[in-house]
N, C-alpha and C positions, 0 to 999 in steps of 0.2 A: 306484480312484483316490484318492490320499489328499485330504484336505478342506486348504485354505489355513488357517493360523491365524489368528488374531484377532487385529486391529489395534487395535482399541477396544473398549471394554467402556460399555457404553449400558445406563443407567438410565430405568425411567419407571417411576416411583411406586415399588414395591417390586421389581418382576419387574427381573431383570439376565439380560442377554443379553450375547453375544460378537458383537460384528461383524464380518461376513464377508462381506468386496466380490464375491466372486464367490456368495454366494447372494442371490438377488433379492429373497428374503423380507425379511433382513436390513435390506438396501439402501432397500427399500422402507420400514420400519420406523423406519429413520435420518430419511428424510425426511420422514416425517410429525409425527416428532418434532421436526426443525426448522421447519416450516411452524408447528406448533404450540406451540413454543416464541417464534418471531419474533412471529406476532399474540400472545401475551402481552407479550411484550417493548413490544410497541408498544402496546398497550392500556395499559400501565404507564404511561405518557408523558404527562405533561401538555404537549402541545404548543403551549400557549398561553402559557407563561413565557417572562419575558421572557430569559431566559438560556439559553434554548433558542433561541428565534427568535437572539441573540445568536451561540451557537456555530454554528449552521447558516449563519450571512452569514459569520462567520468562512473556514469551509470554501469556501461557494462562491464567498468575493472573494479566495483563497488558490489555489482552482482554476485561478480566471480569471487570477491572476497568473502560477503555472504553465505556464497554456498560450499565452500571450500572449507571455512568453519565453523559448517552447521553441525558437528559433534561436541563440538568443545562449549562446556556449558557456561563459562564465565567470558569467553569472548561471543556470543551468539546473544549473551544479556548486553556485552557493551555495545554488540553492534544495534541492537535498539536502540539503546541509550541514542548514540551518538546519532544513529540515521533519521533517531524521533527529532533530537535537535535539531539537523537538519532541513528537515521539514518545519517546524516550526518558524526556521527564519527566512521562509519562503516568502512572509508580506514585506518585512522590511530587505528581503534583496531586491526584490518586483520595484519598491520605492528607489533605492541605491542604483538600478539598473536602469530605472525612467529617466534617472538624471543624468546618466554617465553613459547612456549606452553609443553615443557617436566615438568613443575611444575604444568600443572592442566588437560593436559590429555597422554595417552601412542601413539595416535596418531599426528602425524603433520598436521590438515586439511587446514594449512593456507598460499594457497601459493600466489603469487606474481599476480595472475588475481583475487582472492580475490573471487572466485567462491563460497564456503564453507559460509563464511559471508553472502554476497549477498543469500543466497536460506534461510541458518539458523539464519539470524539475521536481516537485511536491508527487506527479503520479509514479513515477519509478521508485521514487522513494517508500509511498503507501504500499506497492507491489511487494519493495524488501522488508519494510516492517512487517506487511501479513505472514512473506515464510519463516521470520525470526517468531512472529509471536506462534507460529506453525510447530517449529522446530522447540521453542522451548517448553509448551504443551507435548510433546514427544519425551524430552527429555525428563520432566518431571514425571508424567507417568511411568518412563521406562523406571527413576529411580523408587516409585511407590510400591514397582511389582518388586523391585532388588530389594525394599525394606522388608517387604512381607516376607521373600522368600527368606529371606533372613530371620526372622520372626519365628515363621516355621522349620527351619531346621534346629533352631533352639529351644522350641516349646519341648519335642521330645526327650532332650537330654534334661530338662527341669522336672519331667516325669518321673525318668530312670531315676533321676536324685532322691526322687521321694520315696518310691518305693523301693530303695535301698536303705530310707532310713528305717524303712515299717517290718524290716526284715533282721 
C-alpha cells in the first residue's frame, strides 16, 4: 500500500521529520510538540501586565458584544466588517509594537513571525469572525424559510383568484 505524503515537515531541535496523518507515530509526535510548545508559549507570558490584562478585556468585551448581537442582522454583518478589519492589521500592529513596545510593556513579545499577535490578538479575533460568519449563515436561512413561507401562503390566494375568474 503506498504511504500518504507529507503534509508538513516538523522540526524539534535538530531531528526533521515529515508528517504523516495517517501514521500515529507522527501524529502523536505533532502533539506533543504542541502541547510543549503552548506551555512554553505560556510560560513566556507575563500575565500580570498591564497590557495584557488590557487585551484580554478587549477580547472578552468584544465577545460579549458579538454575542449579545448575534440576532440583529445589520450589526452582526458590521461586526465582521469591523472585526475582519481588525484582523487584518494584525502585521502592521506586530511591526508598530516591535518598535514601541518598551512604552506599554517590560517585555518585547513582538517579533518578526508575529507569533505573539497571531495567538494574542488575530486568534480571538478568527474565533469572533467564525460565530459572525455562524450566525449570519443562521440568519439568512432563517430569512429564506420566512420568504418561502410567505410564498406559500400567497400562491393559494392567486389560485382562489383564478378560479373565481372561471366561474
Amino acid at each position: 500500500m503506498d504511504k500518504v505524503k507529507a503534509t508538513h515537515t516538523g522540526t524539534r531541535g535538530h531531528e526533521r521529520y515529515f508528517f504523516n496523518p495517517a501514521d500515529p507515530e507522527t501524529v502523536s509526535r505533532a502533539v506533543s510538540e504542541f502541547v510543549a510548545d503552548s506551555a512554553t508559549f505560556i510560560s513566556a507570558i507575563d500575565w500580570t501586565e498591564p497590557f495584557i490584562a488590557v487585551l484580554i478585556s478587549f477580547h472578552v468585551l468584544l465577545a460579549l458584544w458579538v454575542v449579545l448581537t448575534r440576532n440583529n442582522q445589520t450589526l452582526t454583518a458590521s461586526n465582521f466588517v469591523a472585526i475582519g478589519v481588525l484582523a487584518l492589521a494584525a502585521q502592521p500592529l506586530n511591526y508598530l509594537a516591535s518598535q514601541h513596545w518598551a512604552t506599554f510593556s517590560r517585555t518585547n513579545y513582538f517579533d518578526a513571525q508575529g507569533v505573539f499577535m497571531s495567538i494574542m490578538w488575530a486568534g480571538p479575533l478568527m474565533i469572533e469572525l467564525i460565530f459572525c460568519v455562524i450566525m449570519l449563515v443562521r440568519q439568512a436561512g432563517d430569512m429564506v424559510v420566512k420568504v418561502k413561507r410567505e410564498q406559500l401562503k400567497r400562491k393559494p390566494t392567486a389560485k382562489s383568484k383564478a378560479s373565481k375568474k372561471d366561474q
